[in-house]
N, CA, C and O of each residue as an XYZ file, in Angstrom:
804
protein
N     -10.095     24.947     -3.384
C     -10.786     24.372     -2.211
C     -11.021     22.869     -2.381
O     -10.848     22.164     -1.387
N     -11.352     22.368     -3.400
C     -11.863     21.150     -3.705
C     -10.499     20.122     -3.539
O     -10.505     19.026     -2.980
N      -9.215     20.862     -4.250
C      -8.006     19.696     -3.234
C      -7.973     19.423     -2.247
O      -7.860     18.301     -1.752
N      -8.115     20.907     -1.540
C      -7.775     20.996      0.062
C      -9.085     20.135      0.620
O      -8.697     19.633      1.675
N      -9.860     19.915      0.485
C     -10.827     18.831      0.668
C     -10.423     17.246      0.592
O     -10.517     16.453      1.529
N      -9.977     16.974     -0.663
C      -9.868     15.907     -0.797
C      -8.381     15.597     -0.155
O      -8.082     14.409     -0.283
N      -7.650     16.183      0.329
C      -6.198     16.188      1.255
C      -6.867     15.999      2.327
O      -6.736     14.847      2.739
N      -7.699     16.812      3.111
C      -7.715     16.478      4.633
C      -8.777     15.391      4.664
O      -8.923     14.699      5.672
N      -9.630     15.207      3.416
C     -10.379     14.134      3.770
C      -9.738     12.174      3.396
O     -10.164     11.128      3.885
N      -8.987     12.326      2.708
C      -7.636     11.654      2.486
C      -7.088     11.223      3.911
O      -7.093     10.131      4.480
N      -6.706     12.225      4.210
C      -6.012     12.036      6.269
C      -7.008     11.491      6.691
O      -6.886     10.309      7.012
N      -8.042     12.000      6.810
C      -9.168     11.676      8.220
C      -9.377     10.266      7.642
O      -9.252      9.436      8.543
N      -9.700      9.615      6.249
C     -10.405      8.167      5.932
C      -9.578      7.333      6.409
O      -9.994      6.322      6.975
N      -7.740      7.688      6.226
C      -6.924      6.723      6.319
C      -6.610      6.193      7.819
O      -6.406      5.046      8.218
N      -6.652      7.725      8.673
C      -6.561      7.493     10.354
C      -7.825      6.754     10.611
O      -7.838      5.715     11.270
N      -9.009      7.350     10.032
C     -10.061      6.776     11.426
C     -11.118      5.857     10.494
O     -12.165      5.473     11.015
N     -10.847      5.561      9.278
C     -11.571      5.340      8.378
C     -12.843      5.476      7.825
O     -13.688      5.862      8.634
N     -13.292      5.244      6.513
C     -14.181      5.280      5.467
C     -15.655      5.357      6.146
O     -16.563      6.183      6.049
N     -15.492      3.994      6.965
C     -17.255      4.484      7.505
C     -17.437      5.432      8.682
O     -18.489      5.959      9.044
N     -16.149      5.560      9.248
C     -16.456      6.350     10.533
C     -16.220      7.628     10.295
O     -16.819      8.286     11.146
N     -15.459      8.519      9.324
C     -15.760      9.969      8.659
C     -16.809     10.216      8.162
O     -17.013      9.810      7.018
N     -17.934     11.048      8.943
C     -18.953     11.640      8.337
C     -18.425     12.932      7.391
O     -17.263     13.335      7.340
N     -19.576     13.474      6.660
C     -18.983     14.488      5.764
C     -19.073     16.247      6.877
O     -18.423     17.249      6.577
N     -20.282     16.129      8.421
C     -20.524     16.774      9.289
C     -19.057     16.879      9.762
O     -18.560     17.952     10.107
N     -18.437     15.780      9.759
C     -16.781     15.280     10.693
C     -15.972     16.595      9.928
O     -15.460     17.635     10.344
N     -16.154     15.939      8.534
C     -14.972     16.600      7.761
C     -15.081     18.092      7.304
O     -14.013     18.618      6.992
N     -16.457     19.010      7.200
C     -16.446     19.972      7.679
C     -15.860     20.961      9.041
O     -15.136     21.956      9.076
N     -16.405     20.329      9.874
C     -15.903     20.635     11.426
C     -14.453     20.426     11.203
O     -13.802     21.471     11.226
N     -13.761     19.298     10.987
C     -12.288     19.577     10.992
C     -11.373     21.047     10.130
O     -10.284     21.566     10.371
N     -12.373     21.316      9.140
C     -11.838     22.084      8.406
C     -12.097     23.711      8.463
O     -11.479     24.649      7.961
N     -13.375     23.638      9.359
C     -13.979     25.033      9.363
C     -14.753     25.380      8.338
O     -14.870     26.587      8.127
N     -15.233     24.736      7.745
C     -16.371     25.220      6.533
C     -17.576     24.576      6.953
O     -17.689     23.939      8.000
N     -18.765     24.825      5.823
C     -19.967     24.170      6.254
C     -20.052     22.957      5.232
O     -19.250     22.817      4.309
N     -20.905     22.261      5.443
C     -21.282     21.132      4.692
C     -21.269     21.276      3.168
O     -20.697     20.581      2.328
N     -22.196     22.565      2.997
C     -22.640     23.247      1.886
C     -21.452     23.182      0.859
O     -21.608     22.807     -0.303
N     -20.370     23.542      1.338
C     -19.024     24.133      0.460
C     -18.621     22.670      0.185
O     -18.384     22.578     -1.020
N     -18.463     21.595      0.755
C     -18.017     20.451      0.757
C     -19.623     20.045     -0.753
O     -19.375     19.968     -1.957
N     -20.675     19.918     -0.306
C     -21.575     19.090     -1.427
C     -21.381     20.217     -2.736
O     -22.148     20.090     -3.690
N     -20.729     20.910     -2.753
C     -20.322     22.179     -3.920
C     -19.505     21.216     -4.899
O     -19.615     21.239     -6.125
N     -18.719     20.415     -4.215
C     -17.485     20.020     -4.870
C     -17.718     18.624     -5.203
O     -17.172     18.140     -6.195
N     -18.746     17.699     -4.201
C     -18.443     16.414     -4.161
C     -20.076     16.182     -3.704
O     -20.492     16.362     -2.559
N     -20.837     15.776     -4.776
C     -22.515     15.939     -4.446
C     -22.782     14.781     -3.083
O     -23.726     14.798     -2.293
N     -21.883     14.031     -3.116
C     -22.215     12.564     -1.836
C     -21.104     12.259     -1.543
O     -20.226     12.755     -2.249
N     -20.754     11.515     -0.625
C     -19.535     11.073      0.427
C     -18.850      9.904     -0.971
O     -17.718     10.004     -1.444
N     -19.758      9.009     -1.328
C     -19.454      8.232     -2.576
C     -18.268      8.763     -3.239
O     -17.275      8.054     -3.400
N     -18.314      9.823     -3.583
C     -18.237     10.357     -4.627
C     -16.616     10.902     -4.074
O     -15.538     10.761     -4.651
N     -16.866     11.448     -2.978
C     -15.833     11.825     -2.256
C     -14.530     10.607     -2.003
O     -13.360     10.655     -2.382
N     -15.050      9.835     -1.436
C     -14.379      8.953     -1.375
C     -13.679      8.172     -2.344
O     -12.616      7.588     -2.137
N     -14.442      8.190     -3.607
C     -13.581      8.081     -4.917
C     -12.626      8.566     -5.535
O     -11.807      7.982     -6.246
N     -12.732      9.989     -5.200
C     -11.859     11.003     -5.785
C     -10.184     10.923     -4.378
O      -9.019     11.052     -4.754
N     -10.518     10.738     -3.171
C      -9.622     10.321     -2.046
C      -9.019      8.840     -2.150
O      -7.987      8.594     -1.525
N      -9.449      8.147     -2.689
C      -8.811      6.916     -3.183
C      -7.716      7.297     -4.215
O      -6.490      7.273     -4.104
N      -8.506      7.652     -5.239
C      -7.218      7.764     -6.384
C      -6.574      8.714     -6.038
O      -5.418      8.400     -6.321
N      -6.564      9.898     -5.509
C      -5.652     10.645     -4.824
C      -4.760      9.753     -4.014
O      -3.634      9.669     -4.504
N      -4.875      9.311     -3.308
C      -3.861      8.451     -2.473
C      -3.049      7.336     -3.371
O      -1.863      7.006     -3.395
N      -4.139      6.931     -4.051
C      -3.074      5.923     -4.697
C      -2.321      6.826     -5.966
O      -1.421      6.105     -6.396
N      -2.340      7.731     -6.493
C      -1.672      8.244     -7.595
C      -0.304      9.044     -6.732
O       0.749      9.293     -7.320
N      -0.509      9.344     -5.426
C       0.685      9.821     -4.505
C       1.144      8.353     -4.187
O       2.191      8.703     -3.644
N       1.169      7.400     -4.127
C       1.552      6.104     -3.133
C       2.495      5.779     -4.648
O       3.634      5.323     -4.739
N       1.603      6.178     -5.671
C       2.326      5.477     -7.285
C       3.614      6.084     -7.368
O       4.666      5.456     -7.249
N       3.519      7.372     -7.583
C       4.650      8.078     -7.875
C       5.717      8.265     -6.655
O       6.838      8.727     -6.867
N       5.261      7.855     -5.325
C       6.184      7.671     -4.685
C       6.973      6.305     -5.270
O       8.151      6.509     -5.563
N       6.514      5.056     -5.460
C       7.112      3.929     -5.840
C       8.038      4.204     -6.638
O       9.214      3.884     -6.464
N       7.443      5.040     -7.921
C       8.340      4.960     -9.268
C       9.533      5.832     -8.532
O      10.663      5.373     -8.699
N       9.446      6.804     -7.889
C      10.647      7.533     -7.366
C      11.489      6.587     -6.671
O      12.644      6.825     -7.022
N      11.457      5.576     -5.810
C      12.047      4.879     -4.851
C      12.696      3.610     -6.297
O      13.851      3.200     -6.182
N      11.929      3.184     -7.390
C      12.278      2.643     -8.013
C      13.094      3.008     -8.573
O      13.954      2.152     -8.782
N      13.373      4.415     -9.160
C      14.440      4.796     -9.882
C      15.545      5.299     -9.667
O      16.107      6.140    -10.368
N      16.100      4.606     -8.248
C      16.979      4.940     -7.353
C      17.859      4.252     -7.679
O      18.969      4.652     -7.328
N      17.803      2.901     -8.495
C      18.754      1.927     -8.617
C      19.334      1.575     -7.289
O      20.452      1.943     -6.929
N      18.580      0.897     -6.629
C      19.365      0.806     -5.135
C      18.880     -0.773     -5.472
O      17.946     -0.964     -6.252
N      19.615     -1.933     -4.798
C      19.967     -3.407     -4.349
C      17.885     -3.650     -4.673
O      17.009     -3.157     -3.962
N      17.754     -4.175     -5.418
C      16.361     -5.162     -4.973
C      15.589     -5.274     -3.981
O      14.542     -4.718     -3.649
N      16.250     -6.081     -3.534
C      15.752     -6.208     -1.803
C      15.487     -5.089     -1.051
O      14.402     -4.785     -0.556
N      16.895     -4.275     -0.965
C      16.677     -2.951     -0.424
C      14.905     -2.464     -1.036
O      13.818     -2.782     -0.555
N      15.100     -1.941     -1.768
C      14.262     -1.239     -2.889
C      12.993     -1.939     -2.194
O      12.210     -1.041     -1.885
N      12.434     -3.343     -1.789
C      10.962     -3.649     -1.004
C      10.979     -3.058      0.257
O       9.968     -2.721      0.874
N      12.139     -2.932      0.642
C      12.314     -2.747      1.991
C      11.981     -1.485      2.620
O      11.862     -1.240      3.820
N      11.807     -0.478      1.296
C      12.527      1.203      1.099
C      10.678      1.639      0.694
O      10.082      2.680      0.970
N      10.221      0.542      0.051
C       8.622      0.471     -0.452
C       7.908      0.202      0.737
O       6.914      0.924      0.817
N       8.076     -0.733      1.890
C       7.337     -1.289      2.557
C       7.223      0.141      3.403
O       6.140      0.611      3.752
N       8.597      0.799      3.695
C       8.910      1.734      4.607
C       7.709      2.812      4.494
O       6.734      3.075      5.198
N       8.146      3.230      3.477
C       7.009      4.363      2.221
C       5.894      4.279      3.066
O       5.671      5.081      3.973
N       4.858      2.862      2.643
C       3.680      2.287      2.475
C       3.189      2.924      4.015
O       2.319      3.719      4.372
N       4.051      2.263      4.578
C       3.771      2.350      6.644
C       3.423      3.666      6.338
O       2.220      3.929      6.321
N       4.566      4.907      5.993
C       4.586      6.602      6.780
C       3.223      6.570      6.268
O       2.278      6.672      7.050
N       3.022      6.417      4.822
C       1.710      7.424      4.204
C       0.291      6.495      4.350
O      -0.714      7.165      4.115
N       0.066      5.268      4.647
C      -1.007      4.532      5.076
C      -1.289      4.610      6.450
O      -2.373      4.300      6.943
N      -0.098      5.113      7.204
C      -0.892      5.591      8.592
C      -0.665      4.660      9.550
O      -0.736      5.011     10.728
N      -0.330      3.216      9.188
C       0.388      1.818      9.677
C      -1.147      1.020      9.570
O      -1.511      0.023     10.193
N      -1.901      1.824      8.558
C      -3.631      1.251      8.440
C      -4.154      0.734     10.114
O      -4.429     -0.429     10.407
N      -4.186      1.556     10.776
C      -4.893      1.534     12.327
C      -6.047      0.961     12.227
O      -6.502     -0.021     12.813
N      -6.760      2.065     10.961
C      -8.221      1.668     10.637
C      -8.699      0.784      9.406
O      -9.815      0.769      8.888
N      -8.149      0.428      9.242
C      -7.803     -0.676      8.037
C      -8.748     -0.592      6.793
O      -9.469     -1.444      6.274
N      -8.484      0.831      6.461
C      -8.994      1.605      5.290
C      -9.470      0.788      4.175
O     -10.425      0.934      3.412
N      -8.366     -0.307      4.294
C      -8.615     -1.106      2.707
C     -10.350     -2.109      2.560
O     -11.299     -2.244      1.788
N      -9.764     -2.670      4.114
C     -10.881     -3.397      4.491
C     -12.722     -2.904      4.453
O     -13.749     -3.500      4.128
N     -12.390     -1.408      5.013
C     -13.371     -0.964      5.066
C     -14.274     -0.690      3.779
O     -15.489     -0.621      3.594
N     -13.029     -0.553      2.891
C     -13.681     -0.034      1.507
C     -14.137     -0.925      0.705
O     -14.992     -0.692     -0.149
N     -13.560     -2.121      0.927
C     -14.384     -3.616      0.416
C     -15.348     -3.376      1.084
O     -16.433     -3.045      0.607
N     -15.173     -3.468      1.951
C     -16.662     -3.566      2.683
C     -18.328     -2.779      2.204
O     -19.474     -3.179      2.002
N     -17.495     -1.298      2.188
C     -18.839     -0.295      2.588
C     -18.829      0.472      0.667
O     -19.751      1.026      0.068
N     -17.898      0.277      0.364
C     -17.349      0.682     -1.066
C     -17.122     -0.428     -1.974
O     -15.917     -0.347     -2.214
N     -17.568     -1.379     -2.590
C     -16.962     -2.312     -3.314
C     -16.521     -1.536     -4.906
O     -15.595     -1.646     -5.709
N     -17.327     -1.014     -4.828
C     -16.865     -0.732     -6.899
C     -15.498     -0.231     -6.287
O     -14.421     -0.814     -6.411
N     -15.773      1.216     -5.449
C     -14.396      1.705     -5.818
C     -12.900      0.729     -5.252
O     -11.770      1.007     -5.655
N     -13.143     -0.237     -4.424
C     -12.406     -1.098     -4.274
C     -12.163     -1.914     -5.418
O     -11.020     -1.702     -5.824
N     -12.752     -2.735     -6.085
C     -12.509     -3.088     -7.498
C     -11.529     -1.972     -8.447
O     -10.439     -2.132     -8.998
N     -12.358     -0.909     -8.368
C     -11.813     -0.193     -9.343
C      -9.985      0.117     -8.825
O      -9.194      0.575     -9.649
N      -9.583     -0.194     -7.488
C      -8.399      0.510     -7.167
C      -7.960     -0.374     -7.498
O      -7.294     -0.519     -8.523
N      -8.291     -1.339     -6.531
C      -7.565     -3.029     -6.980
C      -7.093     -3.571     -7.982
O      -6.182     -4.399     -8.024
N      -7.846     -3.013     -9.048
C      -7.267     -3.137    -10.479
C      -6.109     -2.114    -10.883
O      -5.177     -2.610    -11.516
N      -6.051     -0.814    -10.611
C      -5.458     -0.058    -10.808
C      -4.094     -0.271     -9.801
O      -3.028      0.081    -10.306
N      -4.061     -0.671     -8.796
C      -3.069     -1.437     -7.696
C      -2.451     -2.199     -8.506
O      -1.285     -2.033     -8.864
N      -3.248     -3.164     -8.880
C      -2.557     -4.464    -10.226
C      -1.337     -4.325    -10.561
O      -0.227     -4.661    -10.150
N      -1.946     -3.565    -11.680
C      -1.567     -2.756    -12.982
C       0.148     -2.375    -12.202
O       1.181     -2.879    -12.643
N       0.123     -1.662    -11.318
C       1.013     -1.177    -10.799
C       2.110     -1.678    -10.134
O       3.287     -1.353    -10.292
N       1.503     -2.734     -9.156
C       2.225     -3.401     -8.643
C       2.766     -4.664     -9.469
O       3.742     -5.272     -9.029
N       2.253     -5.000    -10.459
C       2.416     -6.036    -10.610
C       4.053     -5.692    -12.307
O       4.769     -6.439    -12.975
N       3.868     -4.405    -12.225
C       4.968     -4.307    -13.332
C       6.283     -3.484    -12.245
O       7.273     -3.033    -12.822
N       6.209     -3.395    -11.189
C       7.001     -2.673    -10.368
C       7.661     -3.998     -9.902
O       8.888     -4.083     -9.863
N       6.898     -4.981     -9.567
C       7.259     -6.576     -8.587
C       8.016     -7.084     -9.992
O       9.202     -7.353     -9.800
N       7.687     -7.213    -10.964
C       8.456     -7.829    -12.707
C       9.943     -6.893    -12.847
O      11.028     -7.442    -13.042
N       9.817     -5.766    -12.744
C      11.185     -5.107    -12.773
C      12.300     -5.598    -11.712
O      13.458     -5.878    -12.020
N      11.805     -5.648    -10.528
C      12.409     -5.733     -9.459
C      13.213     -7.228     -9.407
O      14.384     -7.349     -9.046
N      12.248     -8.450     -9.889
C      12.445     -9.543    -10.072
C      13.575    -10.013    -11.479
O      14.352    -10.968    -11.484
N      13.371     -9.115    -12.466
C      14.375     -9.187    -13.611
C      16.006     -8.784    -12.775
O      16.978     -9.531    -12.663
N      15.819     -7.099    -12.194
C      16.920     -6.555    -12.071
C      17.770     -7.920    -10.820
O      18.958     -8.238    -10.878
N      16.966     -8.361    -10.032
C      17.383     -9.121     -9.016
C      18.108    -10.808     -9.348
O      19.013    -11.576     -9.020
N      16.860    -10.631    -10.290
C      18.268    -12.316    -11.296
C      19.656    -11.675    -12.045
O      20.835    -11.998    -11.900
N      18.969    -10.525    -12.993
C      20.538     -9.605    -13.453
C      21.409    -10.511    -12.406
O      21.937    -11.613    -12.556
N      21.357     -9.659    -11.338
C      22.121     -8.989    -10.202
C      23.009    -10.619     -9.344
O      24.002    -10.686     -8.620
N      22.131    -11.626     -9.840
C      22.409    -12.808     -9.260
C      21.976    -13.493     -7.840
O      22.338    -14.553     -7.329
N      20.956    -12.366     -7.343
C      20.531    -12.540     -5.971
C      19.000    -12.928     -5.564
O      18.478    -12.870     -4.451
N      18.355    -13.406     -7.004
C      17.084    -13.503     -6.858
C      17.846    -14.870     -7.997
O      18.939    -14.824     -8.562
N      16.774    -16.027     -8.034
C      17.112    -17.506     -8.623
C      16.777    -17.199     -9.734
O      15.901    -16.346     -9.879
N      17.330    -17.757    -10.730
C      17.118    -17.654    -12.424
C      15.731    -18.395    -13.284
O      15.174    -18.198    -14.364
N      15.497    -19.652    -11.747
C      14.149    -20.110    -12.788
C      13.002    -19.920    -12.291
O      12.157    -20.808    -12.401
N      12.686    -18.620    -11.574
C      11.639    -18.615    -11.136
C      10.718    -18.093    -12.185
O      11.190    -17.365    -13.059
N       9.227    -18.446    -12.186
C       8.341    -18.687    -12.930
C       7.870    -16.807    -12.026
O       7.521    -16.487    -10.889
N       8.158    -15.958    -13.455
C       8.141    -14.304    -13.262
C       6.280    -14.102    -13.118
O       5.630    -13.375    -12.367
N       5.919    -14.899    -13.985
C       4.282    -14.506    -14.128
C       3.806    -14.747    -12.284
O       3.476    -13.966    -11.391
N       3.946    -15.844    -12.347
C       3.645    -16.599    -11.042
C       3.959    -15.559     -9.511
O       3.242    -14.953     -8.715
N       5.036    -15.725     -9.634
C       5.839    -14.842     -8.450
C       5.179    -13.387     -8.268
O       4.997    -12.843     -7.179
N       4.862    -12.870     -9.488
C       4.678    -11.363     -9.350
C       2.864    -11.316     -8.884
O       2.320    -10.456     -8.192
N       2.271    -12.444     -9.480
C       0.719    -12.562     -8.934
C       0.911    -12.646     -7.639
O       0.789    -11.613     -6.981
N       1.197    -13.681     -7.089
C       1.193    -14.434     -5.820
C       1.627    -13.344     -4.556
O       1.325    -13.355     -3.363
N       2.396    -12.484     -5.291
C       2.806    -11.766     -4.288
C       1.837    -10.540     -3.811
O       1.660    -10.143     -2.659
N       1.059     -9.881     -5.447
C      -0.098     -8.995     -5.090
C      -1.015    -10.002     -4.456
O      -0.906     -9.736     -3.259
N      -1.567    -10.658     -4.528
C      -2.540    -11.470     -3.719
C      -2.220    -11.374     -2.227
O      -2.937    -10.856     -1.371
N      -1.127    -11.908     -2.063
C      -0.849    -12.028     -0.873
C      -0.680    -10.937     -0.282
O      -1.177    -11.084      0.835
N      -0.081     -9.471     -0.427
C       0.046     -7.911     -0.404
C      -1.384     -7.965      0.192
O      -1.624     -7.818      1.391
N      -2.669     -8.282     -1.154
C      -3.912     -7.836     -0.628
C      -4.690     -8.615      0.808
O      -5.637     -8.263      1.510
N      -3.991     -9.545      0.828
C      -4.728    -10.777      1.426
C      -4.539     -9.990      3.019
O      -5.440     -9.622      3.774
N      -3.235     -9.901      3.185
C      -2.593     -9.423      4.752
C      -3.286     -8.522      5.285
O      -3.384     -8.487      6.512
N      -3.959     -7.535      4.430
C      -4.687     -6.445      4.588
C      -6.246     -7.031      5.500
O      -6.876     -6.477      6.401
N      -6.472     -8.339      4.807
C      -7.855     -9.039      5.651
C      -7.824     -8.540      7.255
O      -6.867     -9.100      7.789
N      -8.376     -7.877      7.992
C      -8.580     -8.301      9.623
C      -9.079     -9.674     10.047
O      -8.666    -10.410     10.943
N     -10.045     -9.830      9.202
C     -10.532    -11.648      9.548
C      -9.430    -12.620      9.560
O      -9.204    -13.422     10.465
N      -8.560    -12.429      8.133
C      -8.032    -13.660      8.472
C      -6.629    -13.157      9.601
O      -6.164    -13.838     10.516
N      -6.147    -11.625      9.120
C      -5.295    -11.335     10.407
C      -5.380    -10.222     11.341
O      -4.976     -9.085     11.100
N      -5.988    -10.656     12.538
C      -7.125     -9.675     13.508
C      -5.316     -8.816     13.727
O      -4.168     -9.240     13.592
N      -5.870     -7.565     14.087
C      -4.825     -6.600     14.041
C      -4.125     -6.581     15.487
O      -3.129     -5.930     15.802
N      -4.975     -7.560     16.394
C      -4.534     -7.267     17.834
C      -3.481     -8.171     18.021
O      -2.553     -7.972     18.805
N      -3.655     -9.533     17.049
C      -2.559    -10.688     16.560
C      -1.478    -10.312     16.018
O      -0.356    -10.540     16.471
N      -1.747     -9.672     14.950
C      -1.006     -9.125     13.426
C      -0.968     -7.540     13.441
O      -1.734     -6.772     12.860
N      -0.011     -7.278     14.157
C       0.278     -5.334     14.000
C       0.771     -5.717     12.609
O       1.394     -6.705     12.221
N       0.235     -4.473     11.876
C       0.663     -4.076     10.393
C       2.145     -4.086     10.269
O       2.814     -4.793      9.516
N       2.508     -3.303     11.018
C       3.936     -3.019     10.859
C       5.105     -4.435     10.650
O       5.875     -4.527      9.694
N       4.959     -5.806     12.184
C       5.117     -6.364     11.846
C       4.492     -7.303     10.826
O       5.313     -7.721     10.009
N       3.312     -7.717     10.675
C       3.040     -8.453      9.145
C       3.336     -8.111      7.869
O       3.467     -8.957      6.984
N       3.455     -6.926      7.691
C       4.262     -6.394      6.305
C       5.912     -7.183      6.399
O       6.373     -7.835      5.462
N       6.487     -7.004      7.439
C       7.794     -7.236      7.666
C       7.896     -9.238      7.506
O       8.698     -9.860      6.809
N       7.083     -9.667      8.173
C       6.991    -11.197      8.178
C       6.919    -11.237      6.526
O       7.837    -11.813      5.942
N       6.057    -10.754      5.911
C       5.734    -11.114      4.686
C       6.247    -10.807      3.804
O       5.991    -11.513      2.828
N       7.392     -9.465      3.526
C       8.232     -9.219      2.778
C       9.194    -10.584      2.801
O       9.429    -11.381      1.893
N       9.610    -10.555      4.033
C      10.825    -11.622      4.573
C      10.138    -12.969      4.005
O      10.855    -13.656      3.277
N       8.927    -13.385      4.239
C       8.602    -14.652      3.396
C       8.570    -14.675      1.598
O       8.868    -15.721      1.021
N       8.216    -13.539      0.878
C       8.513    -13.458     -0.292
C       9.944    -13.830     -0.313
O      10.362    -14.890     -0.778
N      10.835    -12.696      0.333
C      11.826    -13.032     -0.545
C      12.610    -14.111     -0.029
O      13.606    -14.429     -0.679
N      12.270    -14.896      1.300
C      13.348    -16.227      0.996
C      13.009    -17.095      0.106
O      13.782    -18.000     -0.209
N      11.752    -16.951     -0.460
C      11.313    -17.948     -1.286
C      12.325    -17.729     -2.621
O      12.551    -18.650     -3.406
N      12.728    -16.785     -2.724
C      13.521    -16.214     -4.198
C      14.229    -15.927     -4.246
O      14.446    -15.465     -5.366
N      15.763    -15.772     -2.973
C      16.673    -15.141     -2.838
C      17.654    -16.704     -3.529
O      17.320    -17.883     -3.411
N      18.710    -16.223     -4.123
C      20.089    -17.228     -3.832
C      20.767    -17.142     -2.682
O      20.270    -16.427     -1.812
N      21.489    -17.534     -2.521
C      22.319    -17.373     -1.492
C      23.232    -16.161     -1.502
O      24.077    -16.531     -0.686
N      23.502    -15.297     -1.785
C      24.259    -14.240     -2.077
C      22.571    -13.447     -1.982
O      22.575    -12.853     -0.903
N      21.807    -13.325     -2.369
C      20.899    -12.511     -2.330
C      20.518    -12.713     -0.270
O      20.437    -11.741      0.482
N      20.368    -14.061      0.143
C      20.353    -14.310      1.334
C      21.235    -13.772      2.314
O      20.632    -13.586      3.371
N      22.327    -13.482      2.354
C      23.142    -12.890      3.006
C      22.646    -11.312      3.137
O      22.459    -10.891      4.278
N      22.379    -10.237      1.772
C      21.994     -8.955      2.130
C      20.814     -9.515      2.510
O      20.366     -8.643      3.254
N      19.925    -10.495      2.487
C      18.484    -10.277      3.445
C      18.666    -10.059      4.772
O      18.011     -9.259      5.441
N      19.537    -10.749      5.164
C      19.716    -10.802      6.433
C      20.399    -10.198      7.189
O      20.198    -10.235      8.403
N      21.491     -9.413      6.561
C      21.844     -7.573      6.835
C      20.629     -6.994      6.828
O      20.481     -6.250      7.797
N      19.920     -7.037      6.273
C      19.078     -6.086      6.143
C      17.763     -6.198      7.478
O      17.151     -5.400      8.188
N      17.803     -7.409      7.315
C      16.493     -7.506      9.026
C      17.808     -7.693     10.157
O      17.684     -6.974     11.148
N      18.403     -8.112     10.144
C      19.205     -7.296     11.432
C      19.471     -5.845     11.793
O      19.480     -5.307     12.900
N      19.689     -5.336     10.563
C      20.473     -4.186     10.956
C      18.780     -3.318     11.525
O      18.826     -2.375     12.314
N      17.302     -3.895     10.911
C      16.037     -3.460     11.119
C      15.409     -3.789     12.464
O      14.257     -3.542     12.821
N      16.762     -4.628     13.411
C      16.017     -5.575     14.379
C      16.799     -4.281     15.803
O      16.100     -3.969     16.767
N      18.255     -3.720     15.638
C      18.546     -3.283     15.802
C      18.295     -1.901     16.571
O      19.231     -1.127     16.773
């Protein structure tokens, strides 16, 4: 019972988000009483902690799967960004935001654990892509791979990009496309641009 909890309460935070799921909500959706829910998870806190790392330990192992595809670099953000959209929901309710907000530890605590993750997934990607000759040889790897989680987290802001301006869908897409012209060669530039055409399509 206590998965099946943290699964549908997982869905409901990501659609309608963190402050607007009561734990009354997430009973009623499920058909149980409150009671069975504080059995498992003494406060919403608590709940919501355990639905974070659930999501992100599914969002992880989706990556490493898409990573170990050996597919083109570029492709491979493109194939991640895709991912991100189905299972974040296209962040309607801008889950992330909320959880800074109304949640800070466990935001810290993901954020770090996000890091960690992203930031050795963005280093692989960036090695295999100089290999490959399609990403530039002197780019500064430390640098590139920060700048890019920052910026990942930053887009997520509503303040600085109100969602009625900035649909998710396209700002992920603007911002992939701005990473990588910053780093493509020219041969890496050419599949970029197969690649947002054939997406424009």
């Amino acid at each position: 019972m206590k998965d099946k909890i943290v699964d549908r309460a997982a869905e409901m935070f990501l659609s309608l988000g963190f402050k607007s799921v009561t734990m009354d909500d997430l009973a009623n959706e499920m058909g149980i009483s409150k009671k069975t829910i504080y059995t498992h998870f003494p406060n919403k806190t608590k709940l919501v902690a355990e639905c974070t790392l659930h999501v992100f330990h599914r969002i992880s192992e989706a990556i490493e799967k898409i990573c170990s595809m050996n597919k083109n670099p570029i492709e491979e953000l493109y194939e991640i960004k895709k991912h991100m959209m189905v299972h974040l929901k296209n962040e309607k309710s801008s889950p992330q935001y909320q959880l800074q907000k109304y949640y800070p530890q466990i935001y810290d605590t993901l954020r770090n654990k996000q890091y960690e993750v992203m930031r050795e997934c963005v280093l692989e990607n960036l090695n295999k892509g100089i290999e490959m000759g399609i990403y530039r040889e002197n780019l500064n790897l430390a640098f590139v791979s920060r700048i890019y989680f920052s910026g990942a987290m930053s887009i997520k802001n509503i303040e600085i990009f109100p969602q009625d301006i900035f649909p998710m869908t396209e700002l992920m897409d603007n911002y992939l496309e701005y990473h990588l012209r910053g780093i493509v060669t020219p041969k890496g530039r050419t599949i970029l641009n197969k690649i947002i055409n054939s997406n424009q399509q």
